[in-house]
N, CA, C and O atoms as a printed pandas DataFrame, in Angstrom:
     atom_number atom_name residue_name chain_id  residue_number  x_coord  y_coord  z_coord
0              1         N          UNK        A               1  122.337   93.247  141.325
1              2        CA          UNK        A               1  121.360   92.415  140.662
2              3         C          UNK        A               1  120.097   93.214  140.347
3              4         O          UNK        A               1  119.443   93.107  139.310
4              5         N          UNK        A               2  119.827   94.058  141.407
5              6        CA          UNK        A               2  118.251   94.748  141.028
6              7         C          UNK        A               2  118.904   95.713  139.747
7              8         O          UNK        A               2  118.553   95.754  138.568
8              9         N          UNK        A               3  119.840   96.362  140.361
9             10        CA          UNK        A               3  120.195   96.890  138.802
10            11         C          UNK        A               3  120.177   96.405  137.268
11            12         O          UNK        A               3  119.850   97.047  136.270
12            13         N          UNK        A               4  120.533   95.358  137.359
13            14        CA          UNK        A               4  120.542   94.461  136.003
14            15         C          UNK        A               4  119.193   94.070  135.922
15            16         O          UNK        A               4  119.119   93.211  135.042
16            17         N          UNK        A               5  118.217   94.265  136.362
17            18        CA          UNK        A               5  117.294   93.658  136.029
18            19         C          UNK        A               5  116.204   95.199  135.902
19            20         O          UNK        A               5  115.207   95.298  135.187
20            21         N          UNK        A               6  116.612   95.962  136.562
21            22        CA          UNK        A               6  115.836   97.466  135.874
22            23         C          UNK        A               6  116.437   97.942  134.311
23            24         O          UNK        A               6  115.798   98.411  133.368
24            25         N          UNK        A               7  117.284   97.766  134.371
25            26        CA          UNK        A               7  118.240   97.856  132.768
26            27         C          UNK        A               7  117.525   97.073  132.018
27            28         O          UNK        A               7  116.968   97.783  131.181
28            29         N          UNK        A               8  117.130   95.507  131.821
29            30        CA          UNK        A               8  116.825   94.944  131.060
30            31         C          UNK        A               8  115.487   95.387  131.110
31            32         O          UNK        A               8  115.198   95.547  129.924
32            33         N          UNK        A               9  114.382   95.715  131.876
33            34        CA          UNK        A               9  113.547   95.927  131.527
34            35         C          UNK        A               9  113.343   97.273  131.021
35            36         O          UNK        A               9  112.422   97.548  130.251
36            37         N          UNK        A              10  114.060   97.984  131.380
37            38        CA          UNK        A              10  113.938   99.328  130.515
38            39         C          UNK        A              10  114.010   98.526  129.114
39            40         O          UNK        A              10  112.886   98.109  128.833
40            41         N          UNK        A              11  114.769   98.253  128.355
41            42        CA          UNK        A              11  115.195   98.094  126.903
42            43         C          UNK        A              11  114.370   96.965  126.673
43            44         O          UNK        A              11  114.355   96.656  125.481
44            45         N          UNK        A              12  113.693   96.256  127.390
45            46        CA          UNK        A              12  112.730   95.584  126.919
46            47         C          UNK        A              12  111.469   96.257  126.290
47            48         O          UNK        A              12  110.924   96.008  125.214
48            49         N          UNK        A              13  111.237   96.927  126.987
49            50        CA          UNK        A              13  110.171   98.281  126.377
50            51         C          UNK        A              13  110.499   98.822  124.905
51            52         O          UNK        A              13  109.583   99.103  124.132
52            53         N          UNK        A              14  111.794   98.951  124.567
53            54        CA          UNK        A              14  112.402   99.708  123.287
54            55         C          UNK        A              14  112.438   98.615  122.388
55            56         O          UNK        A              14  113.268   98.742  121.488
56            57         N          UNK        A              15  111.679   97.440  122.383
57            58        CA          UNK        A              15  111.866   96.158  121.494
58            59         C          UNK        A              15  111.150   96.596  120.119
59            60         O          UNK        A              15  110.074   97.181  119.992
60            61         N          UNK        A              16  111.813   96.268  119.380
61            62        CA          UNK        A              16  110.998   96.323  117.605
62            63         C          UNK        A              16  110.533   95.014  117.593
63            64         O          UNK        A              16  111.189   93.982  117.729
64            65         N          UNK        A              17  109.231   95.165  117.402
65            66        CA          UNK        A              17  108.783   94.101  116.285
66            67         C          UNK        A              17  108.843   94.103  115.119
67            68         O          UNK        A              17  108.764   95.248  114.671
68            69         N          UNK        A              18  108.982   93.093  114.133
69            70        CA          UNK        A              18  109.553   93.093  113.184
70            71         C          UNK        A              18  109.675   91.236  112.454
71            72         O          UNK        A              18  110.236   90.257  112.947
72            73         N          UNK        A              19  109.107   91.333  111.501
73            74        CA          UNK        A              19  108.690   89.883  110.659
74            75         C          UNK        A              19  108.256   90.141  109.266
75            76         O          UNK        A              19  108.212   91.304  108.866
76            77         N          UNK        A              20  107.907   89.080  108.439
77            78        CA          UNK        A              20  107.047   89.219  107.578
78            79         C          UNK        A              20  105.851   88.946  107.686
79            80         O          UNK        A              20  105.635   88.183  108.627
80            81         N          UNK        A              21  105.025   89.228  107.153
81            82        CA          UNK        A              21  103.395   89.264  107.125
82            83         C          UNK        A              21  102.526   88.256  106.464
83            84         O          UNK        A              21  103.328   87.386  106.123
84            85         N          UNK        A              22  101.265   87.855  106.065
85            86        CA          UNK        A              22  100.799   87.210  105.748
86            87         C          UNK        A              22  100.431   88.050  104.231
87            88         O          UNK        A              22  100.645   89.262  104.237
88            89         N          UNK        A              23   99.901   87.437  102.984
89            90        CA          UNK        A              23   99.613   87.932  101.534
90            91         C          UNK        A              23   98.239   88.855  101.734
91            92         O          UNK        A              23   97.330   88.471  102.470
92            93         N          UNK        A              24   98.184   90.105  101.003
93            94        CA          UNK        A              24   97.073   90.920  100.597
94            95         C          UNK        A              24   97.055   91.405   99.731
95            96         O          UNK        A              24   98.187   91.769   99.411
96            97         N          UNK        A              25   95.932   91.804   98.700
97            98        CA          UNK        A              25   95.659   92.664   97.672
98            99         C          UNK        A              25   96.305   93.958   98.520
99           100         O          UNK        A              25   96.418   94.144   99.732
100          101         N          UNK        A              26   96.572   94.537   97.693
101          102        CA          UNK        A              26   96.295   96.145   97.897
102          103         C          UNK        A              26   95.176   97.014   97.814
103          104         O          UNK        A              26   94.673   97.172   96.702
104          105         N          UNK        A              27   94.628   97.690   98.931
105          106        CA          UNK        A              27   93.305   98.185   99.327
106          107         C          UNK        A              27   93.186   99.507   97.823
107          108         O          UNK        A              27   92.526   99.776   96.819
108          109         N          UNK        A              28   94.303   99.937   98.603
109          110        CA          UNK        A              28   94.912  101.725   98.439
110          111         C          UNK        A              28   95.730  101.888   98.127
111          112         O          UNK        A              28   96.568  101.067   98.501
112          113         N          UNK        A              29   96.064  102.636   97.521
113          114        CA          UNK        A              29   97.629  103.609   97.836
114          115         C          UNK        A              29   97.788  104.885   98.007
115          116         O          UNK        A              29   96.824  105.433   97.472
116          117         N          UNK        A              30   98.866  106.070   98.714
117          118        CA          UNK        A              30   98.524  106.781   99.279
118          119         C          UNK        A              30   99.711  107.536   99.300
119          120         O          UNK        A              30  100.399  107.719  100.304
120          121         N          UNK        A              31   99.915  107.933   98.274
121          122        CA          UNK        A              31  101.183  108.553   97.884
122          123         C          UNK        A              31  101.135  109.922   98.141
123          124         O          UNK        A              31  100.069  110.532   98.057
124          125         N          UNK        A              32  102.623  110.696   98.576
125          126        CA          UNK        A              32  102.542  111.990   99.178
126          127         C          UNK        A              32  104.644  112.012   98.922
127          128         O          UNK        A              32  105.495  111.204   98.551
128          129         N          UNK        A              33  104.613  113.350   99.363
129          130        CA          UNK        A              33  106.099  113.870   99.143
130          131         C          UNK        A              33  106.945  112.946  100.395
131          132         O          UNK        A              33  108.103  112.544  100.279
132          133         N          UNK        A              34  106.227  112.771  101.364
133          134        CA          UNK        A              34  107.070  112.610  102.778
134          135         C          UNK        A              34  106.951  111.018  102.675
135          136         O          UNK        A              34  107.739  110.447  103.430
136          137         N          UNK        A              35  105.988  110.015  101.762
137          138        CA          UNK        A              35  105.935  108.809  102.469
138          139         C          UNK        A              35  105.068  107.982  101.257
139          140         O          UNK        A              35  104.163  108.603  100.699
140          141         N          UNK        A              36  105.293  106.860  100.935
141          142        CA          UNK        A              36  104.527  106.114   99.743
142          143         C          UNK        A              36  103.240  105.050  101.380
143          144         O          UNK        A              36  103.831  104.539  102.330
144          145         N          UNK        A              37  101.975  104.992  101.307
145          146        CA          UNK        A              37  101.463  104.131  102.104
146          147         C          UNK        A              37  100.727  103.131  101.325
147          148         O          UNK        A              37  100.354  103.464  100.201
148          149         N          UNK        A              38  100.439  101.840  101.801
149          150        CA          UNK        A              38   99.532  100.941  101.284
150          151         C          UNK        A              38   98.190  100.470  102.409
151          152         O          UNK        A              38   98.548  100.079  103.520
152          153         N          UNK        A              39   96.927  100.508  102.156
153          154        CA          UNK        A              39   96.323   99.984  103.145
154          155         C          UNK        A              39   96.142   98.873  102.694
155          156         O          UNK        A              39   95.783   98.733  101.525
156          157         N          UNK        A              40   96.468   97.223  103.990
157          158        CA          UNK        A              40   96.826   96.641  103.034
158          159         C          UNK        A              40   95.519   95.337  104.234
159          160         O          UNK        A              40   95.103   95.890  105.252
160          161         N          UNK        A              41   95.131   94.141  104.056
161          162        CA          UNK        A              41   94.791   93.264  104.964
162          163         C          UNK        A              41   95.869   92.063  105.531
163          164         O          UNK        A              41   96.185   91.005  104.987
164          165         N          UNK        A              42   96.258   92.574  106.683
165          166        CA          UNK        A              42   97.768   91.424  106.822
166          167         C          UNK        A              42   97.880   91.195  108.257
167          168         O          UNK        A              42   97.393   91.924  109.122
168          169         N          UNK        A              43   98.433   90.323  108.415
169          170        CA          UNK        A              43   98.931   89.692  109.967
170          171         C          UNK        A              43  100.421   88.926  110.214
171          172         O          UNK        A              43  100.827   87.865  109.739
172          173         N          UNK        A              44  100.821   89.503  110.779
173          174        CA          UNK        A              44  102.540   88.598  110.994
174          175         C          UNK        A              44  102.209   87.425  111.370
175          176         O          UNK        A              44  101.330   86.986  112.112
176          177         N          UNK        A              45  103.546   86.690  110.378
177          178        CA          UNK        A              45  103.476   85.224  110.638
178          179         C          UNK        A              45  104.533   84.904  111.706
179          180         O          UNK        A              45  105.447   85.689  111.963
180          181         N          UNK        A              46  104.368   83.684  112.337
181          182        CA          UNK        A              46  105.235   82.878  113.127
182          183         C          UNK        A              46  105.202   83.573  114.504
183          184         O          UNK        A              46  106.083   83.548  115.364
184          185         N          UNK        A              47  104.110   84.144  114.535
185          186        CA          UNK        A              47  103.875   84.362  116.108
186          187         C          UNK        A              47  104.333   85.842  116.562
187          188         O          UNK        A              47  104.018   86.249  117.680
188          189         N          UNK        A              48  105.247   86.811  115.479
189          190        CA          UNK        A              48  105.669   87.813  115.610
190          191         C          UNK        A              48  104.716   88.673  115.929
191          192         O          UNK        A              48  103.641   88.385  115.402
192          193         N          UNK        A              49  104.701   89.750  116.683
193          194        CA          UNK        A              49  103.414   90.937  116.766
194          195         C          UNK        A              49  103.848   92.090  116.073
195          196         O          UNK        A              49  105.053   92.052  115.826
196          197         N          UNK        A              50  103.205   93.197  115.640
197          198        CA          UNK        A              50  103.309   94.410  115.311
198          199         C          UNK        A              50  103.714   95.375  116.463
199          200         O          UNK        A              50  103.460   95.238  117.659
200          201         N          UNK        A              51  104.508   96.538  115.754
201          202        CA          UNK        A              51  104.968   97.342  117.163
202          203         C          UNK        A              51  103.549   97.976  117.380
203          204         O          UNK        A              51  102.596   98.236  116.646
204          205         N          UNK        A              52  103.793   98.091  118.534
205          206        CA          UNK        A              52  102.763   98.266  119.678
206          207         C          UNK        A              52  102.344   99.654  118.920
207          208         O          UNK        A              52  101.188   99.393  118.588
208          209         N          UNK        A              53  102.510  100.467  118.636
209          210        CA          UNK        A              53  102.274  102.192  118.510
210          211         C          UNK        A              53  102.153  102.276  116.730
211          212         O          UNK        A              53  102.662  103.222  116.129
212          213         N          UNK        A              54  101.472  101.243  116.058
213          214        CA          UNK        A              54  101.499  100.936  114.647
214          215         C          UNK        A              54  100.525   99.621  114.476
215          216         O          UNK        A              54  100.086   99.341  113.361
216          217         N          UNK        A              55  100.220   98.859  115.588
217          218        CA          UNK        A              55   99.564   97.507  115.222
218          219         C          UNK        A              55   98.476   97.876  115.367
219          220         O          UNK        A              55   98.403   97.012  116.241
220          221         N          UNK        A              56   97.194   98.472  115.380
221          222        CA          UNK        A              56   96.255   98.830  114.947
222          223         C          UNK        A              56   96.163   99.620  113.885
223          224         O          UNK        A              56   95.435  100.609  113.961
224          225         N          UNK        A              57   96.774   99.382  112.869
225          226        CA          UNK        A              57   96.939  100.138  111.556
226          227         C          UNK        A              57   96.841   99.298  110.664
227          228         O          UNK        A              57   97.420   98.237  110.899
228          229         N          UNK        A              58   96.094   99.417  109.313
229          230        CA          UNK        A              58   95.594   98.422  108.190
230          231         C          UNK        A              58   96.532   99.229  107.175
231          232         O          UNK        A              58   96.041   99.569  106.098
232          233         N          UNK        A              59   97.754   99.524  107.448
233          234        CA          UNK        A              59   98.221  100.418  106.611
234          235         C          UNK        A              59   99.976  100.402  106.641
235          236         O          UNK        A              59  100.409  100.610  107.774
236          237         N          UNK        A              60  100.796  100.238  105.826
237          238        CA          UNK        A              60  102.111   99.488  105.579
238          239         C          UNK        A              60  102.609  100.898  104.930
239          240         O          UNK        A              60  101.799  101.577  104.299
240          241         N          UNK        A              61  103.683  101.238  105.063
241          242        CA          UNK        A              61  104.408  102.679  104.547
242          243         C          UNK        A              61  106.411  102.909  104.702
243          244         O          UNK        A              61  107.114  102.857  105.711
244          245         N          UNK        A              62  106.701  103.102  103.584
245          246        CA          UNK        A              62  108.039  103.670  103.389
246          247         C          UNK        A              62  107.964  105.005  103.370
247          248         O          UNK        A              62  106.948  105.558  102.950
248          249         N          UNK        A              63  109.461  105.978  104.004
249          250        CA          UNK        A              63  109.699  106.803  103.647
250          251         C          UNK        A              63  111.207  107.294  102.363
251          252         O          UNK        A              63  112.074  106.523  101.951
252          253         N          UNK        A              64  111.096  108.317  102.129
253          254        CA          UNK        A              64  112.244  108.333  100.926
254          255         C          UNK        A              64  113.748  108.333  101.554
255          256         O          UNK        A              64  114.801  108.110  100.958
256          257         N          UNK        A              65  113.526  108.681  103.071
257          258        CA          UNK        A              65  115.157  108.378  103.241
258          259         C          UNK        A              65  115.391  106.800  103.903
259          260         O          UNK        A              65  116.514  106.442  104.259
260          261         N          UNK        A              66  114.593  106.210  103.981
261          262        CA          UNK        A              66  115.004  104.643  103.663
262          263         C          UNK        A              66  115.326  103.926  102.593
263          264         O          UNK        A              66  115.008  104.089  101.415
264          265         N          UNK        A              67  116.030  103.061  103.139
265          266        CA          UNK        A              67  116.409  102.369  101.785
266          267         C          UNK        A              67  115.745  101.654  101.082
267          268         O          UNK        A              67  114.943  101.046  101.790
268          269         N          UNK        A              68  115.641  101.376   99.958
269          270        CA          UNK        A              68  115.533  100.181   98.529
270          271         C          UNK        A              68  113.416  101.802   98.501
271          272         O          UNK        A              68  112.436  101.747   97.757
272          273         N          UNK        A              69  113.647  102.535   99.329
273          274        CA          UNK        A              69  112.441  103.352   98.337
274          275         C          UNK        A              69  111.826  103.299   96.894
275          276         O          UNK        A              69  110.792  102.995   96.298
276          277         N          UNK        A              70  112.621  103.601   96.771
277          278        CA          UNK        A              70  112.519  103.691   94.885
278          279         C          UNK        A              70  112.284  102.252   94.566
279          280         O          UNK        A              70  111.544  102.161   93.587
280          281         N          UNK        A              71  112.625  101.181   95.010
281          282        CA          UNK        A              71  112.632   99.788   94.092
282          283         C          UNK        A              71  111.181   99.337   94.554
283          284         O          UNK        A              71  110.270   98.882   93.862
284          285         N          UNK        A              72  111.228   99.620   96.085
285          286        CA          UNK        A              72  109.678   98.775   97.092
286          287         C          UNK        A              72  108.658  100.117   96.675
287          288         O          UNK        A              72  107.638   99.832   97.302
288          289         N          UNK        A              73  108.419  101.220   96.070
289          290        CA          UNK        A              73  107.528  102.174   95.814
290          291         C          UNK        A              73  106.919  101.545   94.401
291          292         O          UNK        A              73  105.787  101.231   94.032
292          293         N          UNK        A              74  108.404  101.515   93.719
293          294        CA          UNK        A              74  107.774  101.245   92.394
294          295         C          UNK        A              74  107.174   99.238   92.088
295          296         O          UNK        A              74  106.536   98.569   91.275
296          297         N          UNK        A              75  107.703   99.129   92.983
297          298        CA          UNK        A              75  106.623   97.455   93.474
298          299         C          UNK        A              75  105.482   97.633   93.583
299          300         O          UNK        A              75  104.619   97.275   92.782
300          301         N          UNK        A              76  105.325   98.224   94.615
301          302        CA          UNK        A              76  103.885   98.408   95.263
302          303         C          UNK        A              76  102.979   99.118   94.157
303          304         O          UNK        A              76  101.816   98.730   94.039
304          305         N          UNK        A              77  103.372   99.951   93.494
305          306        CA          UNK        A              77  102.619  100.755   92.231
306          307         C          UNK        A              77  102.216   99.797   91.619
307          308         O          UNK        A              77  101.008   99.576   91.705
308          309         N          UNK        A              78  102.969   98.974   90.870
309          310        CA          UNK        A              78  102.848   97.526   89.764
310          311         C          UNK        A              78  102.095   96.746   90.562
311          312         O          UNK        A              78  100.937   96.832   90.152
312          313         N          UNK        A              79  102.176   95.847   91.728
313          314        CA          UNK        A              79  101.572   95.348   92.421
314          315         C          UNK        A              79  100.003   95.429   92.775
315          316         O          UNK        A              79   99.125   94.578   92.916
316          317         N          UNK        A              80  100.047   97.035   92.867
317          318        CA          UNK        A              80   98.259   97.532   92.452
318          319         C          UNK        A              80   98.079   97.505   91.200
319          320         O          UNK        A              80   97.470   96.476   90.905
320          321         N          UNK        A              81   98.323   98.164   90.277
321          322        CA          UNK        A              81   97.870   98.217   89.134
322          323         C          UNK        A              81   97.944   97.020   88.343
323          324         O          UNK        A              81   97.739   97.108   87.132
324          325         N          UNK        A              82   98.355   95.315   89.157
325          326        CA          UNK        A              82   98.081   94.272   88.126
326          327         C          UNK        A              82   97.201   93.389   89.489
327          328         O          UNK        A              82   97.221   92.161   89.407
328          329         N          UNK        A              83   96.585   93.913   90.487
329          330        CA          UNK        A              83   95.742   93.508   90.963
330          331         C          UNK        A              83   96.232   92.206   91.562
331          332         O          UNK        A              83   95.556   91.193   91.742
332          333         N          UNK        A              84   97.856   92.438   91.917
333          334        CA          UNK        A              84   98.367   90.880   92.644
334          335         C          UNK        A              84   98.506   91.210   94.753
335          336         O          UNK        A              84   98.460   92.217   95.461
336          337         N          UNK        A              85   98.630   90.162   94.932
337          338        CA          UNK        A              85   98.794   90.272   96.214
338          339         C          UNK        A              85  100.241   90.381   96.899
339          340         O          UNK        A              85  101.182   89.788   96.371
340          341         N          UNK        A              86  100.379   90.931   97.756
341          342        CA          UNK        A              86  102.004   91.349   98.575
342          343         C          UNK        A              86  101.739   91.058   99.964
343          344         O          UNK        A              86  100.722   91.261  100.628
344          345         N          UNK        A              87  102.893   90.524  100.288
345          346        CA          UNK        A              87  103.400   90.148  101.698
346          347         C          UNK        A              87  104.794   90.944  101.953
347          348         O          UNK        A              87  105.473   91.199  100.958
348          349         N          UNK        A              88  105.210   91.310  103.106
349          350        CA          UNK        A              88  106.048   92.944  103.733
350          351         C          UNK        A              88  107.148   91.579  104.633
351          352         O          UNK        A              88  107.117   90.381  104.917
352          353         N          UNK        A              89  107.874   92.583  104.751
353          354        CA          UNK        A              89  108.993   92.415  106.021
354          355         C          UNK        A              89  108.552   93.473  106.752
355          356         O          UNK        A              89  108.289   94.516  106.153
356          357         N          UNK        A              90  108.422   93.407  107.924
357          358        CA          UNK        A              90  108.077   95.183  108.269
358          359         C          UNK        A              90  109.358   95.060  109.600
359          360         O          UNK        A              90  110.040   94.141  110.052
360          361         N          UNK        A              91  109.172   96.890  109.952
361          362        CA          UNK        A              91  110.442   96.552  111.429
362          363         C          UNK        A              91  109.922   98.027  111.700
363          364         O          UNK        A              91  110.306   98.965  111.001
364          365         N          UNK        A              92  109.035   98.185  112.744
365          366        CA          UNK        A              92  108.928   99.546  113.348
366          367         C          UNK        A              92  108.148  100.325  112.309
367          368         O          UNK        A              92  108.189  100.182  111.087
368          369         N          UNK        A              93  107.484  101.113  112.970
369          370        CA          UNK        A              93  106.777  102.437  112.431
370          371         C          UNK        A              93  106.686  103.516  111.267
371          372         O          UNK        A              93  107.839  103.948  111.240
372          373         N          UNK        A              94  106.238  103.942  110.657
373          374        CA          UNK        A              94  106.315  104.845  109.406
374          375         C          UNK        A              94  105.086  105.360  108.971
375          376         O          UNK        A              94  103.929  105.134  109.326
376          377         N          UNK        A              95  105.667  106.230  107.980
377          378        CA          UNK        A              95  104.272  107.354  107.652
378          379         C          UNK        A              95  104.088  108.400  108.092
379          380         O          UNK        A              95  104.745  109.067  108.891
380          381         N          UNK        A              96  102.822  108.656  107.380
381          382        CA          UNK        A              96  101.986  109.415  108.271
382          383         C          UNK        A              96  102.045  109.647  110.109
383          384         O          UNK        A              96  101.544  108.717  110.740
384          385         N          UNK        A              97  102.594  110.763  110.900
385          386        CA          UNK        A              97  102.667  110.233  112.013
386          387         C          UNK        A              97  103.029  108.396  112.780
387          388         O          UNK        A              97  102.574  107.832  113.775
388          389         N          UNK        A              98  103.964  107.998  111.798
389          390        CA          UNK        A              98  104.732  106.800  112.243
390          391         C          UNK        A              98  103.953  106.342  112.596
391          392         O          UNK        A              98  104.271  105.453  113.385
392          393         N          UNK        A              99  102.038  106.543  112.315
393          394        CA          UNK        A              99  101.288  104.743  112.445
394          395         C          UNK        A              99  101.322  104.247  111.732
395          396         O          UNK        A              99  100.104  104.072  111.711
396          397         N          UNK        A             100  101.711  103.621  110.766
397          398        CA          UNK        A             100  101.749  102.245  110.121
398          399         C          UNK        A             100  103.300  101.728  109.935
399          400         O          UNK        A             100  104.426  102.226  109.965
400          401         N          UNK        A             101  102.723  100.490  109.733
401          402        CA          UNK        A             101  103.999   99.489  110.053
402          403         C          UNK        A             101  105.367   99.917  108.311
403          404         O          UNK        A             101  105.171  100.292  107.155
404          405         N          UNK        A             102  106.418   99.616  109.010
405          406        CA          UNK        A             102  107.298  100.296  107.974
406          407         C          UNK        A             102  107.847   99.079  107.396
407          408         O          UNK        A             102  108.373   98.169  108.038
408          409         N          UNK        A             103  107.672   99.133  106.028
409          410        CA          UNK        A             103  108.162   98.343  104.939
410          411         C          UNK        A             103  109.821   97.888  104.617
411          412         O          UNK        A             103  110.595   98.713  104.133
412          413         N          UNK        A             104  110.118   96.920  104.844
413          414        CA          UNK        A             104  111.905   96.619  104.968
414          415         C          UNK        A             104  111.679   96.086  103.618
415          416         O          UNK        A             104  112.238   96.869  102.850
416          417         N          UNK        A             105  111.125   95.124  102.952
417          418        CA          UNK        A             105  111.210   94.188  101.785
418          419         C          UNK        A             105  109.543   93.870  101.034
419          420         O          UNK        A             105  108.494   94.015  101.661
420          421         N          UNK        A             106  109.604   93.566  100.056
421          422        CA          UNK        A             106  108.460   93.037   99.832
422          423         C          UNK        A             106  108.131   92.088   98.479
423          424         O          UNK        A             106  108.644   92.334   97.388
424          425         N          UNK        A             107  107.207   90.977   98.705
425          426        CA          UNK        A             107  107.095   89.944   98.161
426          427         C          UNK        A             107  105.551   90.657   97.056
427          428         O          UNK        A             107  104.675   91.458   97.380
428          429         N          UNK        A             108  105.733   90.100   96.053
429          430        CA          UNK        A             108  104.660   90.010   94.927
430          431         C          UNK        A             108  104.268   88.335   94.750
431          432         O          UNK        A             108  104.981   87.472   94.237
432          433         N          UNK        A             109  103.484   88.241   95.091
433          434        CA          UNK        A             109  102.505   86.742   94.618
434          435         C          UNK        A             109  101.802   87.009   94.170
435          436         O          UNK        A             109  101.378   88.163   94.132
436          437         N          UNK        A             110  101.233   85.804   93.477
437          438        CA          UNK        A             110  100.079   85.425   92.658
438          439         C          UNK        A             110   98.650   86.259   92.452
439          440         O          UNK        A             110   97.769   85.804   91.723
């Protein structure tokens, strides 16, 4: 029993957070060879938190060997340049030194 219960808490530690976010303009953008970033103003909805080693970051980022890159880069470009607001799926870390939260999907509103 103590065993099973040092196991689970080990891998409790290794938990992703991971949700969608609340709507923001786009601050920035912050484009580079290794990583597209957005600094963006956002907060997960439904009670979800940010991973711990990324949630003090105002700043949302894909890299090129993830997937849908090319489709969520060239969003986020359009997205600034027509001055609309975006809401993320995020799941774990990215960027720059993997602080900011990493981009799975993303919404264009109004």
């Amino acid at each position: 029993m103590k065993i099973l219960i040092c196991i689970t808490l080990i891998f409790a530690t290794f938990t992703v957070s991971a949700g969608k976010t609340s709507s923001s303009k786009i601050k920035q953008l912050y484009v580079n060879g290794s990583w597209v970033m957005a600094e963006v103003d956002i907060t997960m909805l439904n009670g979800n938190n940010f991973p711990e080693q990324c949630a003090s970051s105002s700043w949302v980022a894909i890299t090129p060997s993830e997937p849908g890159y090319e489709i969520i880069t060239s969003t986020l470009m359009l997205a600034y340049a027509a001055n609309k607001s975006v809401s993320f799926y995020v799941t774990g870390c990215s960027g720059q030194n993997k602080s900011s939260k990493r981009i799975t999907s993303i919404w264009v509103n109004d």
